[in-house]
N, C-alpha and C positions, 0 to 999 in steps of 0.2 A: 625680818619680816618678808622682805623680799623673795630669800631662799627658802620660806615654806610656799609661797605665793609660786614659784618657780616650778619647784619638785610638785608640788599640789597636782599641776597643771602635767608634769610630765607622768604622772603617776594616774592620773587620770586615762591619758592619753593610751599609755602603757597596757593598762589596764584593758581597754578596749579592745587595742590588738592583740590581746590574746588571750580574752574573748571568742574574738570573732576567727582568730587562727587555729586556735584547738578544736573549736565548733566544727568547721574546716576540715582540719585534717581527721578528725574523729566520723563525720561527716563520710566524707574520701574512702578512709580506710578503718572500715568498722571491725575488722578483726587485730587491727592494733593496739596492744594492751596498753589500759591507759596510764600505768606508772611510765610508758613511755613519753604518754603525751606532758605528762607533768613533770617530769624530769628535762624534758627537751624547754620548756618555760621556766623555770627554776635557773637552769643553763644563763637565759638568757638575761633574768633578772641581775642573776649575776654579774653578769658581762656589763649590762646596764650601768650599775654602781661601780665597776671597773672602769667605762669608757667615760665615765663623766667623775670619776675621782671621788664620790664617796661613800669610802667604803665604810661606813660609821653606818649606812642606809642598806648596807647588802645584806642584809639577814632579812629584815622587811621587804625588803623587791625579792630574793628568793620566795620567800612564804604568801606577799600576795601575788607574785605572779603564779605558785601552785595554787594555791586556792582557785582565784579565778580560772584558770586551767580546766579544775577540778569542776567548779562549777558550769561550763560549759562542754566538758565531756561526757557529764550526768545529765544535762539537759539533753544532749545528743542521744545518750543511752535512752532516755527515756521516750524521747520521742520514740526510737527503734522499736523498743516494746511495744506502745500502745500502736504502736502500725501492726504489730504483729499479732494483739490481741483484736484489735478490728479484722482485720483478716478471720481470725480461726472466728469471733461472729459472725463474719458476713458468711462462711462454711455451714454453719449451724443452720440460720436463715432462709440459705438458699437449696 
């Protein structure tokens, strides 16, 4: 019980960072394609389930760390866009 209570909490944590780091560097550096940004997170899940010894978890920390990856460099993207399509309205408008 402990050890989901544990991982819960570090998979949470995990999770946030990166989050908040692909947002980040997608953010940063918007012509960086983003199988880079999710592969560089996947990387690290990995390394995660390597530094803390279980690798029975490293398919899961891979895959949610791309996901979440994924889901904050689509929010990124998407933000870009709708800047872009306000933009080409406020051209129209004015």
């Amino acid at each position: 019980m402990e050890f989901l209570l544990l991982f819960g909490f570090h998979l949470f944590i995990m999770g946030s960072l990166v989050m908040l780091f692909s947002g980040i560097i997608t953010f940063l550096f918007p012509r960086m394609h983003f199988l880079i940004t999710i592969s560089l997170f996947g990387a690290v899940g990995f390394l995660y389930a390597f530094f803390f010894e279980v690798m029975d978890l490293a398919i899961f920390a891979v895959f949610f760390n791309m996901i979440l990856s994924l889901t904050a460099v689509g929010l990124v993207k998407l933000g870009f866009y709708f800047k872009k399509v306000a933009d080409r309205q406020g051209e129209k408008t004015a």
